[in-house]
N, C-alpha and C positions, 0 to 999 in steps of 0.2 A: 940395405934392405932391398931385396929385389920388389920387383914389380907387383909378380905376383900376391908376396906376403901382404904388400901397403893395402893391394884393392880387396886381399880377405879380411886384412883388418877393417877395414873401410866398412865392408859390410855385416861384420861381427857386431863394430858399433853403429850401424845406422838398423839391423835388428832390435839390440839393447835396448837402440831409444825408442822402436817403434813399439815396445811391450811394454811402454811404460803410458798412462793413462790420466792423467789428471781431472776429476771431473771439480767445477769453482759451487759453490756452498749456494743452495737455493735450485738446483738442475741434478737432473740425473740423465745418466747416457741409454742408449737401447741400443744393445750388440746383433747383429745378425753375422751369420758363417755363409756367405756362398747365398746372400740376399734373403736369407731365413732367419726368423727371430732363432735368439739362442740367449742373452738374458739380460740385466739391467744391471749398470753401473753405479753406485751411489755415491754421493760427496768425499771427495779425498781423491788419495793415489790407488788406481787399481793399475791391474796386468791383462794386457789380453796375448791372445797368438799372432805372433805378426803374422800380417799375408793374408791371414786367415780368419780371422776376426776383422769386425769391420767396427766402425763408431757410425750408426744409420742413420741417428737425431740426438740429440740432446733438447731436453724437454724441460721449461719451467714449471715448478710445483709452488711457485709464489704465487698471490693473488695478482690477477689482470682488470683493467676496469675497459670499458667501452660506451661511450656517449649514443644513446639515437637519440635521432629526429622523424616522427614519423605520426599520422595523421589514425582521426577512426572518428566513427560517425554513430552518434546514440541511434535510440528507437525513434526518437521522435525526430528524425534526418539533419541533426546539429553536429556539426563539423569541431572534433578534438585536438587541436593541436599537443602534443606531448614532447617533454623534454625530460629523457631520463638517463639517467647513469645505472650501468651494469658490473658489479662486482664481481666475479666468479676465479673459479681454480680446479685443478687438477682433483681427483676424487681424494685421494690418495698415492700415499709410496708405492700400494701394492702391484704385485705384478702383473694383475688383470688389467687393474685403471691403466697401469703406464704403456701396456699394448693395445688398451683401447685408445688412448690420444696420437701413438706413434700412428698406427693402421686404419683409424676409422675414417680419416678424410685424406685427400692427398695433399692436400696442403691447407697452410694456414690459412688463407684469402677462406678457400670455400668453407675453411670451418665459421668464420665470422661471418661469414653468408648466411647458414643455415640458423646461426646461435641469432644473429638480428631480425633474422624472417621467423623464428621461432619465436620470440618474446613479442615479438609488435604482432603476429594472429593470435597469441592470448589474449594479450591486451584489447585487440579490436573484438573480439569476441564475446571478452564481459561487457566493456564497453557498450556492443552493440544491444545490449540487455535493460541498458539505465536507459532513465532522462536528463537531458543536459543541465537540469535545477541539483540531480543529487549526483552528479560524476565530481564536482570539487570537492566532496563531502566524504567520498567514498576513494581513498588513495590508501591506506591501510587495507583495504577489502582488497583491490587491485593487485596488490602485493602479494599478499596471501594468495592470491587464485592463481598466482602467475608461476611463483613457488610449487603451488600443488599441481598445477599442469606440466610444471620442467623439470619436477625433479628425476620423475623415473627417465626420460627422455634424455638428461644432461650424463646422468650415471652411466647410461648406454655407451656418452660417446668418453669416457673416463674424467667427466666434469660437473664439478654442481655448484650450483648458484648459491652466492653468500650474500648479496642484499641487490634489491633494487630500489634505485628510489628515481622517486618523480618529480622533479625539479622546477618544474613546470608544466605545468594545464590552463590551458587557453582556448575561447572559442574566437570564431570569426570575429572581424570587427564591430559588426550592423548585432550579431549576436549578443554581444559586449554589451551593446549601450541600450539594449533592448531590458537586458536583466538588470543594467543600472538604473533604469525609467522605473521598472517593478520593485527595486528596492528601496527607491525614493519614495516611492505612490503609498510601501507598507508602512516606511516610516513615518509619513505625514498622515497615514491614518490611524496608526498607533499613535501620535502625538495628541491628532482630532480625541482620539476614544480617553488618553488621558485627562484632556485638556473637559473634556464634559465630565466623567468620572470626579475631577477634582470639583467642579461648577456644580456639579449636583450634591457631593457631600457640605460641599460649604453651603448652600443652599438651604439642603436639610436642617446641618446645624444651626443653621439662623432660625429656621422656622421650628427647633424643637426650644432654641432658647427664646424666641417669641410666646411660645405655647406656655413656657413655663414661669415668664414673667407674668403671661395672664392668668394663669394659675394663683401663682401668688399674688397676686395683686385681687382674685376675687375670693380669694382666702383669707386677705387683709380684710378685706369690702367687708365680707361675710362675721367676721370678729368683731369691727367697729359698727357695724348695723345691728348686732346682737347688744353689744354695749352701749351705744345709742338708745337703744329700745331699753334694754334694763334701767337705763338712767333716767328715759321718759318716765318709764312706771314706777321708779322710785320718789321720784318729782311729785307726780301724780298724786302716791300715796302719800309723803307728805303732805301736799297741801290740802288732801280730803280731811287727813287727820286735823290738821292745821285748823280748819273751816271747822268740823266736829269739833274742837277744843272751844272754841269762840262760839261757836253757836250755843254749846253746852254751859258755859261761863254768862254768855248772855240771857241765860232761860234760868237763871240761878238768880238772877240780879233783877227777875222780874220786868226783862226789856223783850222790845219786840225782836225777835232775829232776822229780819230782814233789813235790820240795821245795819247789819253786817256785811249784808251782800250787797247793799246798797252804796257802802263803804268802798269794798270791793272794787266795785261797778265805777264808782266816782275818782278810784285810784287806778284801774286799767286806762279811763279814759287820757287820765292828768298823763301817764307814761306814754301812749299815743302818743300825744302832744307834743311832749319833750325829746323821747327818742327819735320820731319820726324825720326820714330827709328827702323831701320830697314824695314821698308814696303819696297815693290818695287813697285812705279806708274808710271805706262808708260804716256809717253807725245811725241804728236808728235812737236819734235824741226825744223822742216823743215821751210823754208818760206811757201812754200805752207800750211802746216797746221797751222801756225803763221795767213798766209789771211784768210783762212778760218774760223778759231776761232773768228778774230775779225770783218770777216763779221758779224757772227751769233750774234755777241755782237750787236753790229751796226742794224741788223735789229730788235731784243730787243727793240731800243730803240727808232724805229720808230712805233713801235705797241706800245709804251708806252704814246706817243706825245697826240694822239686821245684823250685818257682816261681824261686828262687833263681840 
């Protein structure tokens, strides 16, 4: 084989292989002619023109993630340290997205420039809007605002954002222990405010179960002083009657009735006497207060005659 033919062959087959294209699963290629888009390669084996087609980029359409670290300052001049993770990807297969990622920046570096300078001024933005009491509270809102400010901006350059999260929110240190002093001061006043809440209901309770022992107990009173009384004046009546039967019995039998009460009279005194322990009861032992006492009996029991 002459010379000639080996180095046609040579470049018969070093053509062959250059038309042959392999793009690996998860990338696709972007073709330019003569430094001009001309069209996109997708996963597998393609062909292009040797010589004349070019392989410009090969572009990932997998998700990417990227860490910041970067700072923002509320309204009220409290310093946010932030630690978040950034999800994103390619818009799409289409052919608009894959020439806006190929073309829109000139290289990768400056894209992750603009993509980190673009998420930490939304962030500082709303940020700059709260108080440092509601920015730990408020990381879902942050998300959401960060989303709705990037998405038309991210589509522009053929990219949109699939999650952000916030991994971390921290303020200064003196900040720190400033909000830790405030949430010890609420808890020990909430504990105060329970601690009397509980002292005042027990309290209460005592004094409505006071009120209501004294209740019953002058509702007892009130029952046994009514029965007391009923019992005096059943007493009473009896021995009126008692006195009327003997007096009556004695006025039959042609006797004097101050017999009777003299009897009486002679039998309280004997009971005195015997029950008595220690008391001193004056009595007048006189005749004259002997008549007298049993007048008073004696007229008793002419007011009692009528009733009859």
């Amino acid at each position: 084989m002459s010379t000639f033919a080996l180095a046609l062959l040579i470049l018969v087959g070093l053509t062959l292989f250059l038309c042959y294209v392999i793009v690996p699963q998860g990338t696709v290629a972007v073709v330019t002619v003569f430094g001009k888009y001309r069209r996109i390669m997708l996963p597998g084996l393609n062909f292009k023109l040797p010589f004349i087609e070019t392989v410009y980029k090969r572009i990932s359409i997998q998700n990417r993630s990227l860490e910041l670290n970067f700072q923002a300052i509320t309204i009220d001049q409290a310093n946010v340290n932030f630690k978040a993770m950034l999800v994103y990807a390619a818009f799409d297969q289409s052919e608009e997205a894959i020439k806006n990622v190929a073309f829109k920046f000139v290289d990768e570096s400056s894209l992750m420039q603009a993509l980190v300078r673009t998420v930490e001024g939304s962030i500082r933005a709303f940020v700059a809007t709260q108080r440092q009491a509601a920015v730990l509270s408020l990381r879902g809102e942050i998300v959401l605002h960060v989303k709705d400010q990037l998405d038309a901006t991210l589509e522009s350059w053929g990219y949109h954002l699939i999650d952000l999260q916030l991994n971390d929110i921290a303020f200064d240190e003196e900040i720190m222990r400033s909000m830790a002093k405030v949430v010890a001061s609420n808890n020990l006043k909430a504990a105060a405010e329970n601690e009397g809440q509980a002292l005042l209901i027990t309290k209460t309770k005592a004094a409505e179960a006071e009120g209501n022992a004294i209740k019953i107990a002058a509702e007892a009173e009130k029952i046994a002083a009514q029965l007391r009384g009923q019992g005096v004046a059943l007493f009473r009546e009896e021995v009126t009657k008692g006195l009327a039967h003997a007096v009556e019995e004695v006025t039959k039998n042609n006797l004097d009735p101050s017999l009777v009460y003299f009897s009486m009279w002679t039998e309280a005194i004997k009971h005195f006497a015997e029950q008595g322990k220690g008391n001193v009861i004056f009595l007048d032992g006189s005749n004259e207060g002997m008549s007298k006492n049993l007048e008073q009996m004696m007229a008793m029991q002419q007011l009692q005659r009528p009733l009859k």
